[in-house]
KEMI-641118 format. One record per residue (C-alpha): residue number from 1; x, y, z. Coordinates in nm, 4 decimals. Each point is the difference from the previous one (the first is absolute). Layout:
# residues N
{nr->NUM, c1->X, c2->Y, c3->Z}
...
END
This chain:
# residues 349
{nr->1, c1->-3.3818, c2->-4.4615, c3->-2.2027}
{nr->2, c1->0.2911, c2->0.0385, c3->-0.2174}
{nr->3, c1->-0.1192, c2->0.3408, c3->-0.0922}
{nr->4, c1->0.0558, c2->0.0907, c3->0.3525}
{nr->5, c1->0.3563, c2->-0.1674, c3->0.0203}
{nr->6, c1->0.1016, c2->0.1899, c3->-0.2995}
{nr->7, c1->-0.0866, c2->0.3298, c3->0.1092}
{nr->8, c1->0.1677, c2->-0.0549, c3->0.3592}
{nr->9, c1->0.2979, c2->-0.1414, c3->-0.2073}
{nr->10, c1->0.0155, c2->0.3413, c3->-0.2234}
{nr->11, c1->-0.0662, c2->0.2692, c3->0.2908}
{nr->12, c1->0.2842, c2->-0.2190, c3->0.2126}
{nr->13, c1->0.2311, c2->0.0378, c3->-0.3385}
{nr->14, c1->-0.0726, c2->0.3577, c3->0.0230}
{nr->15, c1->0.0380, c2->0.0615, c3->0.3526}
{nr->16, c1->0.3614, c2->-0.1348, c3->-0.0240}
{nr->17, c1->0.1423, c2->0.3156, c3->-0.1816}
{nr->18, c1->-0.1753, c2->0.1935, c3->0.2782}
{nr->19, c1->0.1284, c2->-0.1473, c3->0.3017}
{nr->20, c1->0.3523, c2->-0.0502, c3->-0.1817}
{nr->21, c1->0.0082, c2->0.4070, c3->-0.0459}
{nr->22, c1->-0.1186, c2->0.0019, c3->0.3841}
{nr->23, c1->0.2296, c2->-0.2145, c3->0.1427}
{nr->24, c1->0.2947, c2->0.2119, c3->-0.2407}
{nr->25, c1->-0.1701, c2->0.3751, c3->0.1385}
{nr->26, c1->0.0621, c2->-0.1243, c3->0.3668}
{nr->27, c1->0.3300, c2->-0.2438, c3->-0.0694}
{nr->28, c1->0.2249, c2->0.1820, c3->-0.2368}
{nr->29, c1->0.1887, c2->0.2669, c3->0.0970}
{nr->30, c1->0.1209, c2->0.2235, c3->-0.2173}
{nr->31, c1->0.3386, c2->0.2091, c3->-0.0373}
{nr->32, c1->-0.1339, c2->0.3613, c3->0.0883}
{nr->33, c1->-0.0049, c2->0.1957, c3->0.3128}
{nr->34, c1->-0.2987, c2->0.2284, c3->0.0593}
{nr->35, c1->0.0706, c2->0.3817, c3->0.0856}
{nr->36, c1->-0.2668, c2->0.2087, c3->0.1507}
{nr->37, c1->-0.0428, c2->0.2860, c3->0.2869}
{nr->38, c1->0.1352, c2->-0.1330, c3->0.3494}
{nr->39, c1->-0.0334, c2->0.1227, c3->0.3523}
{nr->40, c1->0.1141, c2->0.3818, c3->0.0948}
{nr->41, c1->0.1347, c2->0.0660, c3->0.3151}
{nr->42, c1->0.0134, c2->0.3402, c3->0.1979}
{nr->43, c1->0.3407, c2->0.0486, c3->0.0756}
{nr->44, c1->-0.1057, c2->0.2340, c3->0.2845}
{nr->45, c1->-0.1946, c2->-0.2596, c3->0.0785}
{nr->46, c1->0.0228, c2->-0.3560, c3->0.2336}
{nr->47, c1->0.0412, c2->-0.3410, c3->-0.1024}
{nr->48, c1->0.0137, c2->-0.2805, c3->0.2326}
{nr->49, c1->0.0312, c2->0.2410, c3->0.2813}
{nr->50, c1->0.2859, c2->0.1843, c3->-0.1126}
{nr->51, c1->0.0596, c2->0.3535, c3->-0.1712}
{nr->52, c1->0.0783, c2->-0.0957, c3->-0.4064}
{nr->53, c1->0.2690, c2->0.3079, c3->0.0615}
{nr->54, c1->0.1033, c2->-0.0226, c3->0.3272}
{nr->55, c1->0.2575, c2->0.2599, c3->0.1628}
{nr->56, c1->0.1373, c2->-0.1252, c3->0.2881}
{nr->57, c1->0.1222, c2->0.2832, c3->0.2552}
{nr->58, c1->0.0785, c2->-0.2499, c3->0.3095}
{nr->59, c1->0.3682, c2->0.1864, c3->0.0305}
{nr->60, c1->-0.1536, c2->0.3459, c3->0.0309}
{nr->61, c1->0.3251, c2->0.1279, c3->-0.2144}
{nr->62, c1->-0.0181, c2->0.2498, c3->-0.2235}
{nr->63, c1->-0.2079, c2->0.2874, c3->-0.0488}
{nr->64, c1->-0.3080, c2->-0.0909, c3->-0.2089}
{nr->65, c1->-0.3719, c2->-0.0264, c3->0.1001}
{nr->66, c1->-0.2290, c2->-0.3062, c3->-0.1817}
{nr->67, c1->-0.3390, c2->0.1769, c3->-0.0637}
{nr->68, c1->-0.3421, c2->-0.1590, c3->0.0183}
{nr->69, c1->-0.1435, c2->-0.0954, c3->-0.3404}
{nr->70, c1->-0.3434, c2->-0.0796, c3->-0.1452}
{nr->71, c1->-0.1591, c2->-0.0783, c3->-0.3327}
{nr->72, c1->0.0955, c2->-0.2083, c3->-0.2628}
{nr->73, c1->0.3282, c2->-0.0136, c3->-0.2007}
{nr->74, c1->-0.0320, c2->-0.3931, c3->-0.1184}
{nr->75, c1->0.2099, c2->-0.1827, c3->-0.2334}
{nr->76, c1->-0.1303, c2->-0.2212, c3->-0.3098}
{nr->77, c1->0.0741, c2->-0.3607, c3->-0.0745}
{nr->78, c1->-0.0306, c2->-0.2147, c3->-0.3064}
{nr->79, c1->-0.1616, c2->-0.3453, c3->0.1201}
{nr->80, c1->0.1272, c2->-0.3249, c3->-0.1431}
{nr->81, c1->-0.1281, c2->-0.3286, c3->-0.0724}
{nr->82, c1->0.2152, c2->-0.3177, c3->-0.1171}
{nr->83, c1->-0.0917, c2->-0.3376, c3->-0.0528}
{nr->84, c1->-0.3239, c2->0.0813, c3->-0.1714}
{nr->85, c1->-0.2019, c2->-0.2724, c3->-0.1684}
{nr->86, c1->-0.1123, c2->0.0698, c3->-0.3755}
{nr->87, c1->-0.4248, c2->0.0773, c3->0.1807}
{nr->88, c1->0.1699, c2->0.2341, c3->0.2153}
{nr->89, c1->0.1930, c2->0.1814, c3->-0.2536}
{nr->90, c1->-0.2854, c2->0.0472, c3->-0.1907}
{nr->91, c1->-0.2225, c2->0.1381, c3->0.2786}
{nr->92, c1->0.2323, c2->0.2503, c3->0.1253}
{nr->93, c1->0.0472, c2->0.1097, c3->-0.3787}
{nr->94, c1->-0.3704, c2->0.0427, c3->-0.0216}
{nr->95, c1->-0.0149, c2->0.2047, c3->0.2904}
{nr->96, c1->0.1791, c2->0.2640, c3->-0.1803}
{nr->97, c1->0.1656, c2->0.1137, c3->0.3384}
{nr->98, c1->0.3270, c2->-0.2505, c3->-0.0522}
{nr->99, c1->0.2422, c2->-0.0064, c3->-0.2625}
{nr->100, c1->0.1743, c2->-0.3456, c3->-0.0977}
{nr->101, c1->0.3819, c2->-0.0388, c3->-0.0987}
{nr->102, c1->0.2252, c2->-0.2494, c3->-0.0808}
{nr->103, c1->0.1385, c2->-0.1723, c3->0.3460}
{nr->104, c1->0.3778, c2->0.0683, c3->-0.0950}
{nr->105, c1->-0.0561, c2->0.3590, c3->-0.0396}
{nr->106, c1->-0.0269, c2->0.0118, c3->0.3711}
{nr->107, c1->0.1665, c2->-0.3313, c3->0.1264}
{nr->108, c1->0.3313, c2->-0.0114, c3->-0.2285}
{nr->109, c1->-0.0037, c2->-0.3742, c3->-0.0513}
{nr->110, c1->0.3761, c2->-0.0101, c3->0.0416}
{nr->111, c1->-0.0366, c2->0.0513, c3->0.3601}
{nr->112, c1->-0.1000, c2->-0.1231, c3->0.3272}
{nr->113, c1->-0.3273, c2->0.0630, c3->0.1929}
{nr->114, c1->0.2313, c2->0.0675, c3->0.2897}
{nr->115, c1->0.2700, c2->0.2290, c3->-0.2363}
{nr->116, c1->-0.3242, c2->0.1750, c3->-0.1092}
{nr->117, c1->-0.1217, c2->0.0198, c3->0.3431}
{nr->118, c1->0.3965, c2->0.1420, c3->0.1603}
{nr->119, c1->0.0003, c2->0.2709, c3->-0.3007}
{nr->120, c1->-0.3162, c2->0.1203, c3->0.0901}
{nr->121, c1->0.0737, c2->0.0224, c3->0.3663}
{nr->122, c1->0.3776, c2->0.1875, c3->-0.0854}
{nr->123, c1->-0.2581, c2->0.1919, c3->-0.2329}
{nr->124, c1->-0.2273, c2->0.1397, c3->0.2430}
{nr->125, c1->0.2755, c2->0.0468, c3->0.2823}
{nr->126, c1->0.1731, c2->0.2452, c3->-0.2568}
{nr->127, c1->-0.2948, c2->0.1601, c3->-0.0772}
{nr->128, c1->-0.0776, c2->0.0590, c3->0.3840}
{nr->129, c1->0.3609, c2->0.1431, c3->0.0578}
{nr->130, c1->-0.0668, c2->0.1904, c3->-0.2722}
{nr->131, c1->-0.3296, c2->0.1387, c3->0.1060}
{nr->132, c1->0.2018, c2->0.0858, c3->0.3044}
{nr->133, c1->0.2621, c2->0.2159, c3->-0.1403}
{nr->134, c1->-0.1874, c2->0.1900, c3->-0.2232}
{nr->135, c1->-0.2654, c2->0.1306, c3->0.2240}
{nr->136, c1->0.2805, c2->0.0569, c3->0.2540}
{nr->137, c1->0.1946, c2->0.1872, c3->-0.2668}
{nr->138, c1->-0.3379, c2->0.2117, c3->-0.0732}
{nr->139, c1->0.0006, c2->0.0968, c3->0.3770}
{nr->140, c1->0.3704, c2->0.1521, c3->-0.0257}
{nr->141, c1->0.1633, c2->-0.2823, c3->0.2338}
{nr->142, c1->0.3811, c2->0.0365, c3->-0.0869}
{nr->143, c1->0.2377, c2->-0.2892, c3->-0.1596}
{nr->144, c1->0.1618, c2->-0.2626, c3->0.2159}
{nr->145, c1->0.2105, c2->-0.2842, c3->-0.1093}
{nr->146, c1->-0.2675, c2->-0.2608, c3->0.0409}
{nr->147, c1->0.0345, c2->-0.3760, c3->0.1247}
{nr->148, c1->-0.2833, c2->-0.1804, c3->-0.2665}
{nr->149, c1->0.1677, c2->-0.3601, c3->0.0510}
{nr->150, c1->0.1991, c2->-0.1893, c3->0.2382}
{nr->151, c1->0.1705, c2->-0.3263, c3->-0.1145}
{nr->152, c1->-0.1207, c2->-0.2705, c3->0.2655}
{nr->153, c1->0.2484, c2->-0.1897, c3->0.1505}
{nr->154, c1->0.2788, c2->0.2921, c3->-0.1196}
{nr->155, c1->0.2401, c2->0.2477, c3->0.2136}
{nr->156, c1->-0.3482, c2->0.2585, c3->0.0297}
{nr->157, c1->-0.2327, c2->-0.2734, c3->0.0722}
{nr->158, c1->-0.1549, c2->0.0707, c3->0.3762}
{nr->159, c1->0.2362, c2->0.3559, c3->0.0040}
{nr->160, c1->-0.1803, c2->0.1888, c3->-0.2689}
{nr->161, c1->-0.3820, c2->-0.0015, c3->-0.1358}
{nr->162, c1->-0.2230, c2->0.1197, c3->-0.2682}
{nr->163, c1->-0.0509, c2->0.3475, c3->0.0197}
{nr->164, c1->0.2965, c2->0.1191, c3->0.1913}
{nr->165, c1->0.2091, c2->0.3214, c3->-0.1144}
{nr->166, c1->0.4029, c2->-0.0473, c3->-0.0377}
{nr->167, c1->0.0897, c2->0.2988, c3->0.1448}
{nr->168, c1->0.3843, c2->-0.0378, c3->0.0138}
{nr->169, c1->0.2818, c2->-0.2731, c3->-0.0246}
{nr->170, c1->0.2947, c2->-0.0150, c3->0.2054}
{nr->171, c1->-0.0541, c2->0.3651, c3->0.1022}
{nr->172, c1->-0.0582, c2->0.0834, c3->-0.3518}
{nr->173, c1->-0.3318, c2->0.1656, c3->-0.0686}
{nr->174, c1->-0.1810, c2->-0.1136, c3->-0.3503}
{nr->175, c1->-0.2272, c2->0.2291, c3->-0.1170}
{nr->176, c1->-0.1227, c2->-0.2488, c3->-0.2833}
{nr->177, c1->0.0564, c2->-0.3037, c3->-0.2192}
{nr->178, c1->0.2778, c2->0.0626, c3->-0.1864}
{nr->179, c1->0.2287, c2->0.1904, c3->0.3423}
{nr->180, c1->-0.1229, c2->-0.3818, c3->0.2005}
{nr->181, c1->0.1084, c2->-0.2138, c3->-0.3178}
{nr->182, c1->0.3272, c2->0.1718, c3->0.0036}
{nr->183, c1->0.0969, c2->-0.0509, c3->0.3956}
{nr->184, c1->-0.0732, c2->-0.3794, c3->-0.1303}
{nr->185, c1->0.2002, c2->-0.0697, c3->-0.2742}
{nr->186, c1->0.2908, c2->0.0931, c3->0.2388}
{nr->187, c1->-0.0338, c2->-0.2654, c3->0.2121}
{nr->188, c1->0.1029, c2->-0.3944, c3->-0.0092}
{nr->189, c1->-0.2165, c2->-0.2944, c3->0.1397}
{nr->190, c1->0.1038, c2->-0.0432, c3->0.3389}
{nr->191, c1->-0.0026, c2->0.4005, c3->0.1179}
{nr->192, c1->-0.2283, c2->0.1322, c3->0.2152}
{nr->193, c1->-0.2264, c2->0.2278, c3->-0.0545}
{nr->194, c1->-0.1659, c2->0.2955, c3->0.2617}
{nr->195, c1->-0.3608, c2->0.0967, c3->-0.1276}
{nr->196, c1->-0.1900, c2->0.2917, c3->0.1338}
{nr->197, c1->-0.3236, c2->-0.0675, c3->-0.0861}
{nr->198, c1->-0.3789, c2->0.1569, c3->0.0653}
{nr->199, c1->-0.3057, c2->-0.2480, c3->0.0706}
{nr->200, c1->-0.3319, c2->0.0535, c3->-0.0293}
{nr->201, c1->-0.1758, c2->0.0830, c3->0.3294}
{nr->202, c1->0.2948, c2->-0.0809, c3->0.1832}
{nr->203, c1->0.3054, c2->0.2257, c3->0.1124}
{nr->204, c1->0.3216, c2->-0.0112, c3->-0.2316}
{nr->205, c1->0.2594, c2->-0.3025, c3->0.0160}
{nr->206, c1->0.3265, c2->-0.1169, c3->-0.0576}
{nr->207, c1->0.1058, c2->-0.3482, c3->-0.1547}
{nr->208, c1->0.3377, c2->-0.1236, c3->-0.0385}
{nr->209, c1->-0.0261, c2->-0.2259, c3->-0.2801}
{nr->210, c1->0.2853, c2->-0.2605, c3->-0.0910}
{nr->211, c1->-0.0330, c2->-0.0291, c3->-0.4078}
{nr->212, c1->-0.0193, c2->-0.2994, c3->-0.1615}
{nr->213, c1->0.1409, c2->-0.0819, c3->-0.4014}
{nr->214, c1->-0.2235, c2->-0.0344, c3->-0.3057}
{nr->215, c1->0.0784, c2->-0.1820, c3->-0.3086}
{nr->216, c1->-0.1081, c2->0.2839, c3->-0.2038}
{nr->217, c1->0.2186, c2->0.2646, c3->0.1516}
{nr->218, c1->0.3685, c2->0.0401, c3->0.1619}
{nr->219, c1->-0.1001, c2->0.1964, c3->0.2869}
{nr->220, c1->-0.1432, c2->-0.0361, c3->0.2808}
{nr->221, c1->-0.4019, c2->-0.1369, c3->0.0040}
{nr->222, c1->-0.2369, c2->0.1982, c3->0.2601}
{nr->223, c1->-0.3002, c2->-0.2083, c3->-0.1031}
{nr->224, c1->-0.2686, c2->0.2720, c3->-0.0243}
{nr->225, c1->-0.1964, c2->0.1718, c3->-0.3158}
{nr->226, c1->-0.0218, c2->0.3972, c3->0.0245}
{nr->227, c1->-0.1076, c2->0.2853, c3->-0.2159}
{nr->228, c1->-0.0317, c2->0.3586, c3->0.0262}
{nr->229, c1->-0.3829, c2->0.0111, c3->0.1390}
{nr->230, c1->-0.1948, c2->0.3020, c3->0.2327}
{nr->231, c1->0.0268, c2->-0.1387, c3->0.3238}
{nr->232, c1->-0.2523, c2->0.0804, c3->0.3296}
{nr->233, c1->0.0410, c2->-0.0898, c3->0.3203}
{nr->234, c1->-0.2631, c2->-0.2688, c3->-0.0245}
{nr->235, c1->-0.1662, c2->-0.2776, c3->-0.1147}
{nr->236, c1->-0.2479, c2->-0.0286, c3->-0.3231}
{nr->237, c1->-0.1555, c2->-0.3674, c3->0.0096}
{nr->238, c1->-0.2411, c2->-0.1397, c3->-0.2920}
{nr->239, c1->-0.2510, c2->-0.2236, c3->0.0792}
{nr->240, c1->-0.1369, c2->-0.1586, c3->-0.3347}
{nr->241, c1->0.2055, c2->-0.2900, c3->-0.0320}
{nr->242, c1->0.0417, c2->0.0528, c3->-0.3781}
{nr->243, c1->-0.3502, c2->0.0842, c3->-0.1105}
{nr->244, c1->0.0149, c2->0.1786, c3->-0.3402}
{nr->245, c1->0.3732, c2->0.0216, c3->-0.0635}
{nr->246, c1->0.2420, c2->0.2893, c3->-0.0704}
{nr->247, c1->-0.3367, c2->0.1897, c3->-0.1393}
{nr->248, c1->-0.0899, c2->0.0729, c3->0.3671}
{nr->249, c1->0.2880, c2->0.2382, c3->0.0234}
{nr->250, c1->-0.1355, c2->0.2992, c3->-0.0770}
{nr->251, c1->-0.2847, c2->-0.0376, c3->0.2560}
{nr->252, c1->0.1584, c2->-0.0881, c3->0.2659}
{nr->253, c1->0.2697, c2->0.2933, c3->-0.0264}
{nr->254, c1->-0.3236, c2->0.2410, c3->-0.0018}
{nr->255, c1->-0.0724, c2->-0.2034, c3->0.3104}
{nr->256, c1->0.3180, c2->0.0859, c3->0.1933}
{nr->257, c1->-0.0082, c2->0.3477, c3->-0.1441}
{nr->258, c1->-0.3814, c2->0.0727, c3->0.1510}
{nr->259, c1->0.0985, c2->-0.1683, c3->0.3144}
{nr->260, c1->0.2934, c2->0.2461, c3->0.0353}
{nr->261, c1->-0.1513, c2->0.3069, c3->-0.1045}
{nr->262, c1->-0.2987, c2->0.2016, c3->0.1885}
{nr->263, c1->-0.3405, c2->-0.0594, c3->-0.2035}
{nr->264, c1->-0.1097, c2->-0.2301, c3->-0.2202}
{nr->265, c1->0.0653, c2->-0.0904, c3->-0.3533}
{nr->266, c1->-0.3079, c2->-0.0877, c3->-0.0458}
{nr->267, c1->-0.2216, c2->0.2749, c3->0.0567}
{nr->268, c1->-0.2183, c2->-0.2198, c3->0.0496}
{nr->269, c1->-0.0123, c2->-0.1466, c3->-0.3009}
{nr->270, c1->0.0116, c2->-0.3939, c3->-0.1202}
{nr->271, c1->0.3112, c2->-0.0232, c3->-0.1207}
{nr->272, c1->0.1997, c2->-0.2659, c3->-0.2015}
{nr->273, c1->0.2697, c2->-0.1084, c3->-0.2088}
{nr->274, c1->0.2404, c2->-0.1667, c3->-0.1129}
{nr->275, c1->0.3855, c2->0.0328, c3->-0.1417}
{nr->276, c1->0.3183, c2->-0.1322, c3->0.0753}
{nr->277, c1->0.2597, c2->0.2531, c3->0.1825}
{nr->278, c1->0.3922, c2->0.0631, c3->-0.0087}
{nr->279, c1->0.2037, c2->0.0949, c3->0.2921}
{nr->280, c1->-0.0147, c2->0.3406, c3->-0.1349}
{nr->281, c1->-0.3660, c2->0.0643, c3->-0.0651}
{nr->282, c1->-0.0580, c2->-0.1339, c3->-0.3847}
{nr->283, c1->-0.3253, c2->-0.1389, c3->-0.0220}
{nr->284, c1->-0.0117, c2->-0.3321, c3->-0.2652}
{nr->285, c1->-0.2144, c2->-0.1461, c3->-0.2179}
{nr->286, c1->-0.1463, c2->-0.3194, c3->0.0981}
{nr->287, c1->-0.2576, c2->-0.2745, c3->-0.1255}
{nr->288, c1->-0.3701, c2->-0.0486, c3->-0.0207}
{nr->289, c1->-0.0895, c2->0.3295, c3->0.0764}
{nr->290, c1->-0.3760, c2->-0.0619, c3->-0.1140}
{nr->291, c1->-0.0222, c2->-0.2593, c3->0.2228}
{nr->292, c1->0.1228, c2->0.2271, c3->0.3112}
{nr->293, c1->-0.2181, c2->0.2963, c3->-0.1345}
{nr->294, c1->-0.3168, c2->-0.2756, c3->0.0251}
{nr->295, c1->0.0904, c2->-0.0688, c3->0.3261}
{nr->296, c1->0.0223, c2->0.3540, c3->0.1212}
{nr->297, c1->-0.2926, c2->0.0907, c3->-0.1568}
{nr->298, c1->-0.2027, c2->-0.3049, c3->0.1710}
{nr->299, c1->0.1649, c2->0.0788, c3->0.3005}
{nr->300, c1->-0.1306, c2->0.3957, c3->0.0589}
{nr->301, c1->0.3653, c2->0.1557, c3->-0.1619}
{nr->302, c1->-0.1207, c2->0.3593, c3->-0.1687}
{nr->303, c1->0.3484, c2->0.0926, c3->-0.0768}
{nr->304, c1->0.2528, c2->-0.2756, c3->-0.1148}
{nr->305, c1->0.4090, c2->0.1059, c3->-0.0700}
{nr->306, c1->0.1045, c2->-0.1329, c3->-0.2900}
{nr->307, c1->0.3380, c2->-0.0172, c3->-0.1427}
{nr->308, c1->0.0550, c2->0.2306, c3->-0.3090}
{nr->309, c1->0.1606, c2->-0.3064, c3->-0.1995}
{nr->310, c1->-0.3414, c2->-0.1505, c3->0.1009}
{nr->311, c1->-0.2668, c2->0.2740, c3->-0.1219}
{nr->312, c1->-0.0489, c2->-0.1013, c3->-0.3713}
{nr->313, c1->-0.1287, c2->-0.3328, c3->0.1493}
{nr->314, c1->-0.1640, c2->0.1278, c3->0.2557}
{nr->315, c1->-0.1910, c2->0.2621, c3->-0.2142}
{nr->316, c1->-0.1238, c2->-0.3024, c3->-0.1940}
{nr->317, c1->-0.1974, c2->-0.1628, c3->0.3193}
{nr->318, c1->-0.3182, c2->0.1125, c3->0.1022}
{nr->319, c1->0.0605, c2->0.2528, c3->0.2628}
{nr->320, c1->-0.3830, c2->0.0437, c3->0.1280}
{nr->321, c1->0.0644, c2->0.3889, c3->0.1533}
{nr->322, c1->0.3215, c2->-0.1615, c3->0.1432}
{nr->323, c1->0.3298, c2->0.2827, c3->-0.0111}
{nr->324, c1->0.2909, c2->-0.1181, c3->-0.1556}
{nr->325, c1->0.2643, c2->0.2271, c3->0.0927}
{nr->326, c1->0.3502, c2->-0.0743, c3->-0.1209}
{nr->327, c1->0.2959, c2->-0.0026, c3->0.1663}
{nr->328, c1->0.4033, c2->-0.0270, c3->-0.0689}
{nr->329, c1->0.1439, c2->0.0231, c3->0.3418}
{nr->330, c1->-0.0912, c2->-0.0083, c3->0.3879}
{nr->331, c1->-0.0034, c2->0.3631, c3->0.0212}
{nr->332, c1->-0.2330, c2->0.0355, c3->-0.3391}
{nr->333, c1->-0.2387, c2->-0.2036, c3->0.1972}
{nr->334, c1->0.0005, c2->0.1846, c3->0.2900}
{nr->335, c1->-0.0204, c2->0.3370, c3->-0.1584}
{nr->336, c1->-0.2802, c2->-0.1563, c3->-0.1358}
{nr->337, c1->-0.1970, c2->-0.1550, c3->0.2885}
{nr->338, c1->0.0746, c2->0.4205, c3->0.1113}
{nr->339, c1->-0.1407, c2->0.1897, c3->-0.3076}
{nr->340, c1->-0.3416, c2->-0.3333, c3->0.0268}
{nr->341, c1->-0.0509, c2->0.1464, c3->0.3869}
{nr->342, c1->0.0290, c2->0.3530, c3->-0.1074}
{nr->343, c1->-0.2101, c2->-0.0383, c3->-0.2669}
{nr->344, c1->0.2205, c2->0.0736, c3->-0.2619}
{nr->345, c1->0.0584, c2->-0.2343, c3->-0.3655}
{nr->346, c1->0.2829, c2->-0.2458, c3->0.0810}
{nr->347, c1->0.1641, c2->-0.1905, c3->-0.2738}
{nr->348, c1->-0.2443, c2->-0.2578, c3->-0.2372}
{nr->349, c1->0.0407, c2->-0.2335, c3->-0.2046}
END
């Protein structure tokens, strides 16, 4: 009998490094965040009901036709896990398919959740007006001085809106930035001020704005952000509450481009991408392109855009009959998507 006691005693005393290492595998988490290939979207597609690009033409102004598309053109995302537990981390390192890295490589531990969380947003809305201009620039629509901002409450707020043109001031036409920020600086809080402005699907306006004062400045404060931006006579909406960042740029200018321009980009064709885009066409690198080119891949993509900063890496990934064309600008990539339908040799990596 004490024979059997002793061997329950000894497989119990073993059993207790086992269940210890269990209980850490599902307990313990550890400070990593797994990277691996997220969702693409066709941003001539639907989500939710709604276009990804949407034009809206509810004014009827201007003189511009939005064509039918079809096909594919999706963007590529890099999913992320946090809060992993040591059994998890190992799994998804055995899969081969994620790639772990330290947690404050991507959440800086001297900030916020939330500050992470409002960069990201003021991220992906620059990205989006971005995306905006430079496929509108592409298409030949001329400068404007361009509302991006208006101070809320300030003197503008309920008078002017994103994505108006200044057209004049006082009488005054401005042609651009610098001819606006000069009719500006000669005025005193206080003054008012007579803007002729342009608004998307609606007919031109007038607003007589009375300035307020600024700290920062000694005259008068107009409360608005503006740039020198292409400007059309209507609206370009994104709906993909920020889903992959300031890398969807590129693919969703190719969007508005295709959707304003007879044909399709596509030929046809699967196509994705990825790269982040300037006002002025640039195409930028961006991270985890591997993961995006897995995706892609898994997804049905035969031809995925890569940005040239992007190829060595991209070169190193298993491309299984996939076409990695490279591409510096907006227009590169269309020129390219042209010489692919016309079966000519765009661009590679």
């Amino acid at each position: 009998m004490g024979g059997v006691n002793r061997r329950i005693l000894t497989l119990l005393v073993a059993l207790v490094p086992i269940v210890a290492f269990g209980v850490l595998l599902s307990v313990v988490t550890v400070p990593f965040v797994s990277l691996g290939p997220g969702p693409t979207f066709n941003t001539l597609g639907e989500i939710e009901g709604k276009q990804v690009v949407d034009i809206k033409t509810t004014g009827g102004t201007g003189d511009f036709v939005v064509h039918p598309t079809s096909g594919h053109l999706n963007m590529t995302t890099v999913s992320q896990r946090d809060g992993l537990t040591l059994g998890q981390a190992l799994a998804l390192w055995m899969s081969g398919r994620e790639q772990l890295v330290p947690r404050d490589l991507v959440y800086p531990p001297d900030k916020s959740k939330d500050e992470i969380d409002e960069a990201n947003n003021s991220d992906f809305k620059k990205s989006e007006d971005s995306a905006e201009y430079a496929a509108l620039s592409y298409l030949k629509y001329p400068m404007a001085v361009t509302v991006q901002s208006v101070t809320d409450p300030g003197p503008s707020a309920g008078k002017l809106r994103d994505g108006d043109a200044i057209d004049g001031v006082n009488g005054k036409p401005v042609a651009n930035l610098d001819e606006f920020q000069a009719l500006l600086k000669d005025t005193k809080p206080g003054d008012e001020l007579v803007i002729d402005f342009r608004r998307k699907n609606a007919p031109p306006g007038v607003a007589t704005i009375k300035l307020g004062d600024n700290p920062d400045r000694d005259y008068g404060f107009l409360g608005v952000g503006v740039l020198d931006a292409p400007w059309a006579p209507f609206d370009i909406d994104f709906h993909l509450a920020n889903v992959g960042g300031p890398s969807a740029g590129l693919m969703f200018s190719l969007a508005v481009v295709d959707k304003l321009t007879t044909g399709d980009l596509n030929d046809g064709k699967f196509i994705a991408g990825t790269g982040t885009i300037t006002g002025d066409g640039k195409v930028g690198s961006i991270g985890g392109i591997t993961h995006k080119m897995l995706a892609a891949k898994e997804a049905g993509a035969t031809v995925f855009l890569v940005p040239a900063d992007n190829c060595t890496e991209a070169r190193s990934a298993p491309q299984d009959g996939m076409e990695l064309v490279k591409v510096d600008t907006l227009t590169q990539a269309v020129d390219a998507l042209h010489t692919i339908s016309a079966g000519g040799e765009p661009p590679r990596c």
